[in-house]
C-alpha positions as CSV (number, residue, x, y, z in Angstrom):
1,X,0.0,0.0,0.0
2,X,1.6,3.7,-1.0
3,X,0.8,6.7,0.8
4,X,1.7,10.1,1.3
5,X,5.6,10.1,2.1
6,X,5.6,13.3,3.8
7,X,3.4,12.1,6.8
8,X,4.3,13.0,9.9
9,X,6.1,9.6,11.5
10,X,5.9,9.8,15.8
11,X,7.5,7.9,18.0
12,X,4.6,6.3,20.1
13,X,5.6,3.7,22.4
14,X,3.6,0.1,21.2
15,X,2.9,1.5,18.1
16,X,4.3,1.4,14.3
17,X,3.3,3.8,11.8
18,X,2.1,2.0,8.8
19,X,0.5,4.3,6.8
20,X,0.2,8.2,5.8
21,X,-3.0,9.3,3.6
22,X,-3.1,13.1,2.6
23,X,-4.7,14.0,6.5
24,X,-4.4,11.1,8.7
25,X,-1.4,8.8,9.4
26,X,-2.0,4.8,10.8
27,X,-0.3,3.4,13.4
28,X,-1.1,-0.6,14.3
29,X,0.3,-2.1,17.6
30,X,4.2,-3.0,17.5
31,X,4.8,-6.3,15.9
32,X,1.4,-7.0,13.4
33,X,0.7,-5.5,10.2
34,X,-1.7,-3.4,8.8
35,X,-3.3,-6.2,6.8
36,X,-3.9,-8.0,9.6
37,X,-4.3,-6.1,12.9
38,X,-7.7,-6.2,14.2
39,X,-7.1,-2.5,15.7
40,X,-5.8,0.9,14.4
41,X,-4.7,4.3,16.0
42,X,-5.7,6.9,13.8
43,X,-3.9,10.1,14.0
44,X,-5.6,13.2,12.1
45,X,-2.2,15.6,11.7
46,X,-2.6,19.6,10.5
47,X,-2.3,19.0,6.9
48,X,-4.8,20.2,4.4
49,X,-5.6,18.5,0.8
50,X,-7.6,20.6,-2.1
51,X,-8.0,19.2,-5.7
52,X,-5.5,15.9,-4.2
53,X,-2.5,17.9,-3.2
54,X,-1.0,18.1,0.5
55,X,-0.9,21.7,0.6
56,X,1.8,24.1,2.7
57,X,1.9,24.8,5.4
58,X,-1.4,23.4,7.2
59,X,-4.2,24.4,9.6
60,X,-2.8,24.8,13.2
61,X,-5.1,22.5,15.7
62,X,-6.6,21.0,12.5
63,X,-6.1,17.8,13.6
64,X,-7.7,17.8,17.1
65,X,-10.7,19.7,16.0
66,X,-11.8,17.2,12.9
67,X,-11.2,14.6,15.7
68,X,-13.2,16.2,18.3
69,X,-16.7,16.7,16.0
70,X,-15.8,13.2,14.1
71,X,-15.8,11.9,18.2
72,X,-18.9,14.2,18.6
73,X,-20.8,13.3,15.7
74,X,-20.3,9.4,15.9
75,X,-22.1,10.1,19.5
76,X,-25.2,11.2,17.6
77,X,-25.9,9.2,14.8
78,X,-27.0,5.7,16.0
79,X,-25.4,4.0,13.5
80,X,-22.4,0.9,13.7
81,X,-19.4,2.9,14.0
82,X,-15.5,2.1,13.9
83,X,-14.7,3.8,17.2
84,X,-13.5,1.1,19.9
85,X,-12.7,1.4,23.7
86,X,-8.5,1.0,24.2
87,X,-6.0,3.2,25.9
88,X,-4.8,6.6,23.3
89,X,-1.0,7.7,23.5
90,X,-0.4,10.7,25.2
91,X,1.4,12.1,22.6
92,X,-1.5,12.3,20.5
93,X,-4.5,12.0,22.8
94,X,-7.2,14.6,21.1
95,X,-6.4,14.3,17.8
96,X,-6.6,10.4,17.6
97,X,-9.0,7.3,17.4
98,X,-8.8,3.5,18.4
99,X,-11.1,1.9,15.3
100,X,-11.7,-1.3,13.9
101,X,-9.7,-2.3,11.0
102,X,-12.5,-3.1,8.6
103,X,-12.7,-4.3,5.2
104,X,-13.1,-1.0,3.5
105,X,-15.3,-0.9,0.3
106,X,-13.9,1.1,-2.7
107,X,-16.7,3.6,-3.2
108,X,-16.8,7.3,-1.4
109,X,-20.7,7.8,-0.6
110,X,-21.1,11.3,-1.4
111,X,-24.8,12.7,-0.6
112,X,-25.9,16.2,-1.6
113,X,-28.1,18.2,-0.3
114,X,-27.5,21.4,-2.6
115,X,-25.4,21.7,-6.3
116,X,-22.2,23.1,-5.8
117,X,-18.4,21.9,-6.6
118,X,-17.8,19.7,-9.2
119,X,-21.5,18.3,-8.6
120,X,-22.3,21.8,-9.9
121,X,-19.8,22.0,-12.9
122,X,-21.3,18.4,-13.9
123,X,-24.8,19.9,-13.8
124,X,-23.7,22.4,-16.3
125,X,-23.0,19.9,-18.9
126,X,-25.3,17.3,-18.6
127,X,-28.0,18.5,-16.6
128,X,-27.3,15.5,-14.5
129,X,-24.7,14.8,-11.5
130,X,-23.5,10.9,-11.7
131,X,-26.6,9.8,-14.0
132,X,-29.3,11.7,-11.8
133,X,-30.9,14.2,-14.0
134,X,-32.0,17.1,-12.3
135,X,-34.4,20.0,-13.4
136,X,-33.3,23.3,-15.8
137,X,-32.5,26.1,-14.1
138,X,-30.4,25.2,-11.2
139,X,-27.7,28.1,-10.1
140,X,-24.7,27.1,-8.0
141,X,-25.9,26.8,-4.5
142,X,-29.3,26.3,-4.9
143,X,-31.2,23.4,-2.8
144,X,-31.8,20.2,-4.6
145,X,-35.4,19.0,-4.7
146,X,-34.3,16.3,-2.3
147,X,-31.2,14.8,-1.6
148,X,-29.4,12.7,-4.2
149,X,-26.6,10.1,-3.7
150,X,-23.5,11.0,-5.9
151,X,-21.0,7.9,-5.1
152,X,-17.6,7.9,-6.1
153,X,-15.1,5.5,-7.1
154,X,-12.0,6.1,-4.6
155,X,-8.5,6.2,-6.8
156,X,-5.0,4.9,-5.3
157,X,-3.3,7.8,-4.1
158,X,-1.8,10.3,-6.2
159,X,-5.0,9.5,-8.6
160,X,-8.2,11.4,-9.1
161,X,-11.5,10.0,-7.5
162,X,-13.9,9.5,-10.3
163,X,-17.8,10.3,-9.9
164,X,-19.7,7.1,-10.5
165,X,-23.2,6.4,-11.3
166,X,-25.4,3.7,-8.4
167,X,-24.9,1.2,-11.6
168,X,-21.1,1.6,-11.5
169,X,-21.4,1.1,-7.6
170,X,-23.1,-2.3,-8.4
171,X,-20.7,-3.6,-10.9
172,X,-18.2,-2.8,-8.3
173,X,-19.4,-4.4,-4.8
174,X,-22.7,-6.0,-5.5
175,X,-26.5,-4.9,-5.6
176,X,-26.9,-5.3,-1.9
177,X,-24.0,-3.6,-0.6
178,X,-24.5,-0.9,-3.0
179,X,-27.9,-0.3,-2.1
180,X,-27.4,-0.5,2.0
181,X,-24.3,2.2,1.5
182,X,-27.0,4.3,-0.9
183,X,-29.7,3.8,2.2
184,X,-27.1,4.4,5.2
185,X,-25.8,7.5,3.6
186,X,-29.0,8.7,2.8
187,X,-30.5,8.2,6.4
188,X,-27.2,9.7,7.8
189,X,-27.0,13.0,5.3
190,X,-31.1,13.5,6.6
191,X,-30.7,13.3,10.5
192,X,-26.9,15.3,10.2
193,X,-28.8,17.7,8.0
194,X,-31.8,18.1,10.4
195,X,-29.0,18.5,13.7
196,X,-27.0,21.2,11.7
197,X,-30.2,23.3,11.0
198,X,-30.9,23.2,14.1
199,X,-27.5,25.0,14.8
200,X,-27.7,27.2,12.2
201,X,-25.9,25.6,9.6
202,X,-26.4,23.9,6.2
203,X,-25.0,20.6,5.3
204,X,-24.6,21.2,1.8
205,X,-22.9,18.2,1.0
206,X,-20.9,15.0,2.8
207,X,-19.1,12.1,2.4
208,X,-19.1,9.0,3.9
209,X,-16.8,5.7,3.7
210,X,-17.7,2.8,4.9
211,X,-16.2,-1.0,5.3
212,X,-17.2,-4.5,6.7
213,X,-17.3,-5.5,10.0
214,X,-14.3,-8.8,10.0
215,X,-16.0,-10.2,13.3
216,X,-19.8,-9.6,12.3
217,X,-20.0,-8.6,9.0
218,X,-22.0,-5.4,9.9
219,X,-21.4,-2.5,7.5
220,X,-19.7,0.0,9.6
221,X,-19.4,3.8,9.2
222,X,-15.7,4.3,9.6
223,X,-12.8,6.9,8.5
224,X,-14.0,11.0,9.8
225,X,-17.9,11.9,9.8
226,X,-19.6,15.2,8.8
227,X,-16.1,17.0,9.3
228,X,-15.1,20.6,7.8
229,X,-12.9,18.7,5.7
230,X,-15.3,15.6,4.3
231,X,-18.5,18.1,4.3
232,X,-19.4,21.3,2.9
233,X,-21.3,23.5,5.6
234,X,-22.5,27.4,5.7
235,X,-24.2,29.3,7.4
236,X,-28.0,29.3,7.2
237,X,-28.8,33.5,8.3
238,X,-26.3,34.0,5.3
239,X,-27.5,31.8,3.1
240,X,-31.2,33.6,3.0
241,X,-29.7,37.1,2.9
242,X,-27.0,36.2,0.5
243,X,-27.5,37.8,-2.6
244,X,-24.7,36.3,-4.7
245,X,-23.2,32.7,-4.7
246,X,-20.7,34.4,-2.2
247,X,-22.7,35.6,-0.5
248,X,-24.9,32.6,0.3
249,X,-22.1,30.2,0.9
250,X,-20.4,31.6,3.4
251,X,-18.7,28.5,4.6
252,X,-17.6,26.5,8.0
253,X,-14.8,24.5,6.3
254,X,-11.7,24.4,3.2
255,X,-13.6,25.8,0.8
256,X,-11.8,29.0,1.9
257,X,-8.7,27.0,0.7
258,X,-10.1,25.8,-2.6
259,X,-11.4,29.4,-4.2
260,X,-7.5,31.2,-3.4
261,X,-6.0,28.2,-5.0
262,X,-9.2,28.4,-7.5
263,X,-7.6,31.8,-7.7
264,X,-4.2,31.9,-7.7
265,X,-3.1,28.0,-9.6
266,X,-3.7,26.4,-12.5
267,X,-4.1,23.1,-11.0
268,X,-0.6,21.9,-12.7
269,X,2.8,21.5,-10.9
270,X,3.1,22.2,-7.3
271,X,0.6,24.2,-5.9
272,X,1.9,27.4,-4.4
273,X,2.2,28.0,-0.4
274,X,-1.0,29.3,1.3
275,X,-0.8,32.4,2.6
276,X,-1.4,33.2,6.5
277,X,-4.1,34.9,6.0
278,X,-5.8,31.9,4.3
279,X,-4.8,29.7,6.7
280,X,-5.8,31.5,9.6
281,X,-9.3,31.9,7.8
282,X,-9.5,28.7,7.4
283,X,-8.4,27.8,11.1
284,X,-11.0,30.5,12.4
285,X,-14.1,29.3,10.4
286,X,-13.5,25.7,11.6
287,X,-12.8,26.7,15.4
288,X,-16.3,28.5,14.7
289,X,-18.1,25.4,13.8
290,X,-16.8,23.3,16.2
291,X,-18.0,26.0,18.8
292,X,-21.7,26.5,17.2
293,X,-22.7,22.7,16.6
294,X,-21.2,21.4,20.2
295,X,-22.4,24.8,21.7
């Protein structure tokens, strides 16, 4: 399995690092392998990822605060989840998670809730986002009649994850896995949605990952849940007074970092340094949603 090389490798007594992806680095207890542990450490660093680059430098405390409302929104949802009781390290405690190592299926379960991002750009060709056609008229930002379920097919690293259609999902995994991640998601993306609007706050869009239970089989939400990094989430009082995309999607999470690289790269080569100003945006905004949804 590659990774990310430049993952940050700690020394944490009983544990090996095994793996870096572009946020979170794996750690399995000393002496067993990845393959084969029944338990993981998951340790969510600072970095930040836009268009599948590890961007410089990252968000300070990013890493403790997409743990703490991952920890917070497990605790709400009801569903199977990967989380499992076991001592954390010290040295990371915060900004890491015992979990099940589960059979992970290939497919990112993207629901959404509104058209924007590349959900939107698709819409403006086909009139459809991964086979769903959608009605004429739609402006970036706008609510979707209901919510649709956009899956995608997740690449090896240093690949781009392709949008798939529900048939694609089937070819892939099977007609009843692919219909129980469609239903999970779906059921998730509705309760998260109906918690966030309660807060204020639009759930725009998610993604969820999910994998297979080795000791019972269950299908098992796993990896982070309804972060600022996996979701898109803005603020509702804007949204209705917005007058202008802009305006309306004032958001909780990286899309701060996507519209200055949107701005400032042409998506080829190395992307350039973020500036401090971005970064501290960026830091602020997802401080700010951690502080309205836990209250």
């Amino acid at each position: 399995m590659s990774g990310f090389t430049g993952g940050q490798k700690l020394t944490l007594p009983g544990w090996t690092h095994a793996y870096s992806g572009k946020v979170r680095d794996l750690y399995v207890p000393a002496g067993e392998s990845l393959e084969s542990t029944p338990r993981v450490l998951v340790v969510a660093s600072d970095r930040v990822s836009a268009f599948d680059h590890v961007l410089e430098p990252g968000i300070p405390g990013k890493g403790e605060l997409l743990t703490t409302l991952s920890l917070w929104w497990f605790d709400q949802l009801g569903v199977p989840n990967h989380l499992r009781a076991g001592e954390i390290p010290a040295e990371v405690q915060g900004k890491a998670m015992l979990v099940a190592n589960l059979d992970m299926f290939p497919v990112e379960c993207v629901v959404r809730g509104y058209l924007s991002g590349s959900g939107y750009l698709e819409y403006l060709e086909h009139q459809s986002v991964c086979g769903i056609p959608l009605p004429a008229g739609l402006k970036d930002g706008d609510k979707l009649p209901e919510p649709i379920y956009t899956p995608a097919w997740k690449a090896p690293f240093g690949e781009h994850d392709e949008n798939i259609t529900f048939e694609r999902t089937v070819e892939l995994i099977g007609l009843e896995d692919a219909t129980a991640l469609r239903d999970l998601s779906l059921q998730i993306f509705t309760q998260a949605s109906e918690l966030a609007a309660a807060k204020g706050i639009i759930l725009a869009d998610t993604k969820f990952e999910f994998g297979r239970d080795r000791e019972t089989g269950v299908i098992t939400l796993a990896d982070e849940v309804l972060t600022s990094d996996s979701s898109r989430y803005w603020d509702a009082a804007a949204y209705a007074a917005g007058a202008t995309p802009a305006e309306k999607m004032t958001s909780f999470d990286k899309q701060i970092v996507r519209n200055w690289l949107s701005a400032n790269w042409d998506k080829t080569g190395t992307p350039p340094v973020l500036p401090e100003e971005i970064v501290q945006r960026t830091a602020d905004r997802y401080r700010e949603l951690i502080r309205r949804m836990l209250g």
